[in-house]
Every structure is written in C-alpha cells, then in structure tokens.
C-alpha positions in Angstrom: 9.0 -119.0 37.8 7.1 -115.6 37.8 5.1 -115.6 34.3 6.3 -112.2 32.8 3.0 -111.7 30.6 1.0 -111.6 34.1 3.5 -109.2 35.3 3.5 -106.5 32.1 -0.8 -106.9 32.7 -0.7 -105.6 36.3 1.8 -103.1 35.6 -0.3 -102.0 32.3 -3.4 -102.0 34.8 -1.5 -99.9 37.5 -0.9 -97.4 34.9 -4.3 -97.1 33.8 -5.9 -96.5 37.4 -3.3 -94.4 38.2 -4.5 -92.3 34.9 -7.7 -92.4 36.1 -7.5 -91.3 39.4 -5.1 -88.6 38.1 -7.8 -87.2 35.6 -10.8 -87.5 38.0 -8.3 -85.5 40.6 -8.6 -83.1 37.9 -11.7 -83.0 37.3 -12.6 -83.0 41.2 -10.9 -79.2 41.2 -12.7 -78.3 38.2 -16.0 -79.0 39.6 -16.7 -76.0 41.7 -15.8 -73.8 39.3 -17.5 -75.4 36.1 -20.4 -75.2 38.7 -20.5 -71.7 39.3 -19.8 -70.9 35.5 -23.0 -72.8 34.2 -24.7 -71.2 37.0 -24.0 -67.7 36.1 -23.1 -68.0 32.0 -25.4 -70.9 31.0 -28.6 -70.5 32.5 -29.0 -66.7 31.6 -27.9 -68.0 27.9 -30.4 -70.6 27.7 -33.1 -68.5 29.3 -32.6 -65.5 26.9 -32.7 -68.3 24.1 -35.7 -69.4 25.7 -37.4 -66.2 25.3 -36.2 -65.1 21.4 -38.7 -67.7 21.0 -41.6 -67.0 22.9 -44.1 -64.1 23.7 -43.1 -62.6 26.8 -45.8 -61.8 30.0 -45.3 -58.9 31.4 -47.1 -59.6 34.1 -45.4 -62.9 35.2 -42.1 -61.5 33.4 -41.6 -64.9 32.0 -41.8 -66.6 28.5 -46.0 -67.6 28.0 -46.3 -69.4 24.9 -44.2 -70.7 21.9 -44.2 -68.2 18.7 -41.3 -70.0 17.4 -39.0 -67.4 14.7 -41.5 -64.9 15.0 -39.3 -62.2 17.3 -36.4 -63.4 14.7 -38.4 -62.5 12.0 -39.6 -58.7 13.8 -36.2 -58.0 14.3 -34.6 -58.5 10.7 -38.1 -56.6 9.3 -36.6 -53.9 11.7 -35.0 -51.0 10.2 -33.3 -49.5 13.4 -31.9 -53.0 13.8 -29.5 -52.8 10.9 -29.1 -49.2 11.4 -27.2 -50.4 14.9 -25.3 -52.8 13.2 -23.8 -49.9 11.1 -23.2 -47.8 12.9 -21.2 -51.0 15.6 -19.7 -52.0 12.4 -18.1 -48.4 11.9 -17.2 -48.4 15.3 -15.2 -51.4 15.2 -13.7 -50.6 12.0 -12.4 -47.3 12.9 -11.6 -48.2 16.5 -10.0 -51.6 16.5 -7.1 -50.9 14.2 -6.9 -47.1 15.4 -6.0 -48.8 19.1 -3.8 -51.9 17.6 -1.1 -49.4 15.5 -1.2 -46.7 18.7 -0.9 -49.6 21.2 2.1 -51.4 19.4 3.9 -47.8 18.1 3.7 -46.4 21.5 5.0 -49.8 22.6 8.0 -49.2 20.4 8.8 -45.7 22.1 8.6 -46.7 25.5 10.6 -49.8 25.2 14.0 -47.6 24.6 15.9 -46.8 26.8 15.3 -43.3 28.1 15.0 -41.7 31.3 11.5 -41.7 33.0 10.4 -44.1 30.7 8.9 -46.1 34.2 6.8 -43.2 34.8 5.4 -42.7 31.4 4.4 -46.8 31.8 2.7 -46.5 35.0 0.4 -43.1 33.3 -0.6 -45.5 30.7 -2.4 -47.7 33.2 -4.7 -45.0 34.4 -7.1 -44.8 31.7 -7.5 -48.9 32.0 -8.8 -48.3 35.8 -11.5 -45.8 35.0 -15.0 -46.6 35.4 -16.4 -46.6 31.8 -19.3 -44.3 32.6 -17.0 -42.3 34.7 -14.4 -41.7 31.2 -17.6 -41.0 29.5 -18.7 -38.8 31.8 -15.5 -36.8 32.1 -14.9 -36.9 28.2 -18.2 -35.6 27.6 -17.5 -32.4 30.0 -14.2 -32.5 27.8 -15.6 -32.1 24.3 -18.6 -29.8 25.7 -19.0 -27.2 22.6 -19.1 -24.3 25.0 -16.9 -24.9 28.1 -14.6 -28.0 26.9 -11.0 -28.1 26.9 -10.9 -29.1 23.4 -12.8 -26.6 21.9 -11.0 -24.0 23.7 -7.4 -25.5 22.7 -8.8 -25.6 19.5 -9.9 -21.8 19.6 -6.2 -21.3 20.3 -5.0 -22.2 16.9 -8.0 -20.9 15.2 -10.4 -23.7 15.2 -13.5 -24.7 16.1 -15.6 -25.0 17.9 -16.9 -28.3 16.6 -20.3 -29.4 18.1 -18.8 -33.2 19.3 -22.4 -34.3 20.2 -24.7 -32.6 17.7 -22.9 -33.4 14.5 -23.3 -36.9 13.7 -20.0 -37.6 12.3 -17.8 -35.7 15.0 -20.2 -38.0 17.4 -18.9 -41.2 16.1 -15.2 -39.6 16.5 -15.7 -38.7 20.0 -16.7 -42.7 21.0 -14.1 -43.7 18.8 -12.0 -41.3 20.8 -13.4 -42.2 24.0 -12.7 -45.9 23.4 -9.2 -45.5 22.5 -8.1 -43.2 25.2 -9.8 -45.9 27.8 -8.4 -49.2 25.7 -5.1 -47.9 23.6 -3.1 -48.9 27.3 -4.2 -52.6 27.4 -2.4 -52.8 24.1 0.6 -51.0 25.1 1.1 -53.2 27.8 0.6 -56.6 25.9 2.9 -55.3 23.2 5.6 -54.1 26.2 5.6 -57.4 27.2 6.1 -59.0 23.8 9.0 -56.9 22.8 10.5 -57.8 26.4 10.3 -61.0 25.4 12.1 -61.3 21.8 15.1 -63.1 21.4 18.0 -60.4 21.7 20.7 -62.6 19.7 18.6 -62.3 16.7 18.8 -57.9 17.3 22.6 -58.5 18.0 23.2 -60.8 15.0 21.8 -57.9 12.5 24.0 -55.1 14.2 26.8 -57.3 13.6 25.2 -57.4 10.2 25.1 -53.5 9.9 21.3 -53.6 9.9 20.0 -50.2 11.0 16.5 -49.6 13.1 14.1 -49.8 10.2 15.3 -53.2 9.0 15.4 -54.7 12.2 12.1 -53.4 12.6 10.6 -53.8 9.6 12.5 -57.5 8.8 12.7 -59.1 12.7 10.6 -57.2 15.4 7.2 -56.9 13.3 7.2 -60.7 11.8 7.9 -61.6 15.0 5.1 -59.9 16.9 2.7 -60.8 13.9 1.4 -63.8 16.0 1.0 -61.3 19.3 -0.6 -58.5 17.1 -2.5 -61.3 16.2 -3.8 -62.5 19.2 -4.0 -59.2 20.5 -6.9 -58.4 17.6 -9.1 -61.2 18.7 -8.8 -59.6 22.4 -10.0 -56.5 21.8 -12.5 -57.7 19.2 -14.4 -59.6 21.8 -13.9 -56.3 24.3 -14.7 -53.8 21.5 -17.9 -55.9 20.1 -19.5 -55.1 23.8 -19.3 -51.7 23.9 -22.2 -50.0 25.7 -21.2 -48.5 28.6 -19.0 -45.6 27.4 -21.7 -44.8 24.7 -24.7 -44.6 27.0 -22.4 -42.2 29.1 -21.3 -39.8 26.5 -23.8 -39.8 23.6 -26.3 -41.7 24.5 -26.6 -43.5 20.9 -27.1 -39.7 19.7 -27.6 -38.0 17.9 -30.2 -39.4 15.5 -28.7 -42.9 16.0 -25.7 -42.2 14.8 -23.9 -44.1 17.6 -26.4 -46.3 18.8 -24.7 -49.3 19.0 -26.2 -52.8 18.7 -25.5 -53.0 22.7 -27.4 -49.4 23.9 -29.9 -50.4 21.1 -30.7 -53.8 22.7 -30.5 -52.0 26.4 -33.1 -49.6 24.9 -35.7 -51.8 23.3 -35.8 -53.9 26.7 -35.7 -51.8 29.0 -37.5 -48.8 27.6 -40.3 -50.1 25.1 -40.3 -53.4 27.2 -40.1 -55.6 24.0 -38.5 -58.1 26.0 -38.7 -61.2 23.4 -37.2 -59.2 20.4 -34.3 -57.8 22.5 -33.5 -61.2 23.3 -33.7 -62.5 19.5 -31.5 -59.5 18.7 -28.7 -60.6 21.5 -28.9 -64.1 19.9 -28.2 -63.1 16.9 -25.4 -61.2 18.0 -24.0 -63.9 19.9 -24.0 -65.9 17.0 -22.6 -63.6 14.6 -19.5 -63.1 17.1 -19.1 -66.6 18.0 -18.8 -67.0 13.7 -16.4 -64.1 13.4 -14.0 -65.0 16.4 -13.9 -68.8 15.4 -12.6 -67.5 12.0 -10.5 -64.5 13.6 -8.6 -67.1 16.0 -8.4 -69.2 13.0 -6.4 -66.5 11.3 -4.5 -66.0 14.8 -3.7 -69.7 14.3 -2.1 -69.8 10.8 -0.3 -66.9 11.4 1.4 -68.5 14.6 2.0 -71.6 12.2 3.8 -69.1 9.6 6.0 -67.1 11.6 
C-alpha cells in the first residue's frame, strides 16, 4: 500500500522546485538588463555621492581627500543656490498645472466626434519630437522683440512689443511657454487614451437619465479620470523637475537669474567655475528632495486610485 503522507511530500517538493526554477528563469532574463542599469544609473550615482563629500583634483579629476559635509554646508551658505530653487519652484508651479488643465481640456475637444479630428491628433505629436534646444532655439527667434512673430501679431492689435528676454517676468512666461507648447501633447495623448477607455454604459445610463454634458462631465468623466490625472501629475513632475535643456536654449537662466533653474545652475557651477564637489552636493540634494516629493506625490496617486 502506497503511504499517502510520502506521496503529498514529493508532490509539495515538486512544487517548490518547480517555483524555484520558475523564479530564477526570471531572474536569468532580468540579469542583463539589471546589469546594464547599475552600470549606467548606479555607478555615476554613487560616484557623484562620492564626490559631494570630498575635495575634488583637478588635475587627476577625481575625489582627493574626505571633507565630509563641507560642500553640503557651501552650498546651503550659498545665496544663488536658493535663488535657483525659486525660481524651479515657480516654474513648476506655473507650468505643471498650466500643461495638466490644457492637456486633459484639449483632450475633451478632440475626443468628439468631428471631421478632421485624426489630423488635428497627429499635429499634436509634433511638438513632442522636437529637439529641446531646437524648440528653444526656434521659440527664441519667435519671441525676438524686434523681428518675432509675436511681437508683430501683437503690434496688430495694438500691443507690444514686450521685451520676452530682457524683462524678468515675461522671461519666466516665455519658458513656461516654451515648456508647454513642447509637453502640453504628451498629456493630450495620455488623457485621449483614458477617455477611450471609459466605460460607455455608464455615459449611456445618464442619457437615459436625461443627464446633459456638464453633469456627465462634471459627475462621471472627471471622477473617473481623477486616478489618470493623477498619475499623469507624477509623470510630468519627474519630467518637468529636469528641465535644463529648453532654458539653456532660449534664456540662458537670464536675465539676472530670473530663470536659472536648479539644473542650468548646477551645469554652470561645474562646468564653468569648475566647482566640481559643490555641483555634486547640490544634485544630491536635489535627488533627494525629489525622491521625498514623488514618494509622497505617488502616495497621493495611490489613495486617490483607492477612492475612486
């Protein structure tokens, strides 16, 4: 007689190797590419780390001896430091929001059904495959004070001109500008694709109802997107928290700092006064604060999933 205890033990240990095998099968594809990602995120991470706490050699280019919070301590004594910080956190302020409402309202026209509505999609996708020097480049011959197509559109109506790049405040709009005309389509297409995918019974059941466009709007579409809107935050926050390029393109942190983000500012102290060791304390601390502030923004994302 077969003992049954021996039998369900085998079959238990089949299981278990079969688990395991499974998992390190897994594991086996991951390799190369956990590889190649430690290769080119980790070690320049660690090194830069490595660095915010040394004095850096010139003349090797390499980290020379231990000054432990020293550079930290230079860089919050710095003025122009917090300055940058400003003048990102305006940025982001302005611009993140700004490109959230345009992305999903936009969304909301082009989703009904009207002719060439396919066409005006496909337009929206060019400003997402321009070079970010290239838009700043062509935005900056754009808002010129003396020959650009704004000022002389604004001339027409009896404006103007405005000086984009020599007023501080009209500086700041232009990047905010800038940014939204290159980023306000990656929004549109994520919120395209959200309203593509809403239940339709729901919509049905309020026309039944005799619900007109602002309730189902304002009662089904938006709580439904909340979690999408959402989501779609946290992208661009970790996009929009990078911005460099488009700035050192069209304003060049000008003028008097008034858009020198934390980024060009970094790019500037390294590369230009060679302080090596606080420009890497300064991206640390950036690193930091947005590691903080996206944990807690996709812990907001999270909740709101959870309530609607």
């Amino acid at each position: 007689m077969v003992d049954e205890r021996h039998i369900g033990t085998r079959g238990s240990h089949s299981r278990v190797v079969r688990r395991f095998a499974d998992l390190l099968s897994r594991w086996a594809f991951m390799v190369p590419a956990a590889v190649l990602l430690l290769a080119v995120l980790a070690y320049p991470i660690f090194y830069t780390i490595e660095i915010s706490f040394s004095r850096f050699d010139l003349a090797t280019f390499s980290a020379v001896e231990w000054v432990g919070w020293d550079n930290y301590a230079h860089v919050l004594d710095d003025y122009r430091f917090w300055d940058s910080m400003k003048v990102t956190l305006i940025y982001l302020v302005f611009a993140l929001p700004l490109q959230i409402v345009l992305g999903f309202g936009i969304a909301f026209l082009i989703n009904a059904e009207w002719r060439g509505r396919n066409v005006v999609r496909a337009l929206f996708i060019i400003p997402m495959v321009v070079a970010p020097v290239v838009a700043g480049g062509i935005w900056r011959m754009i808002l010129d004070p003396l020959w650009g197509m704004v000022n002389y559109l604004l001339g027409l109506v009896g404006l103007g001109p405005l000086d984009w790049f020599g007023d501080a405040t009209l500086a700041m709009a232009a990047l905010i500008i800038i940014d939204t005309w290159r980023w306000t389509p990656f929004v549109i297409l994520t919120a395209t694709a959200a309203l593509l995918a809403l239940p339709k019974d729901v919509f049905e059941a309020a026309e039944i109802d005799g619900a007109n466009w602002w309730s189902k709007l304002w009662s089904i579409t938006l709580p439904l997107l909340v979690p999408i809107i959402a989501a779609t935050f946290v992208v661009r926050w970790l996009g929009a928290v990078k911005m460099f390029d488009i700035a050192l393109a069209a304003t060049y942190g000008g003028p008097g700092g008034a858009t020198n983000v934390i980024n060009l500012f970094i790019y500037e102290e390294a590369f230009r006064s060679l302080r090596f060791a606080e420009s890497a304390a300064m991206a640390v601390i950036i690193l930091v604060v947005t590691m903080i502030l996206t944990a807690l923004f996709l812990r907001g994302s999270r909740l709101l999933e959870e309530r609607y």
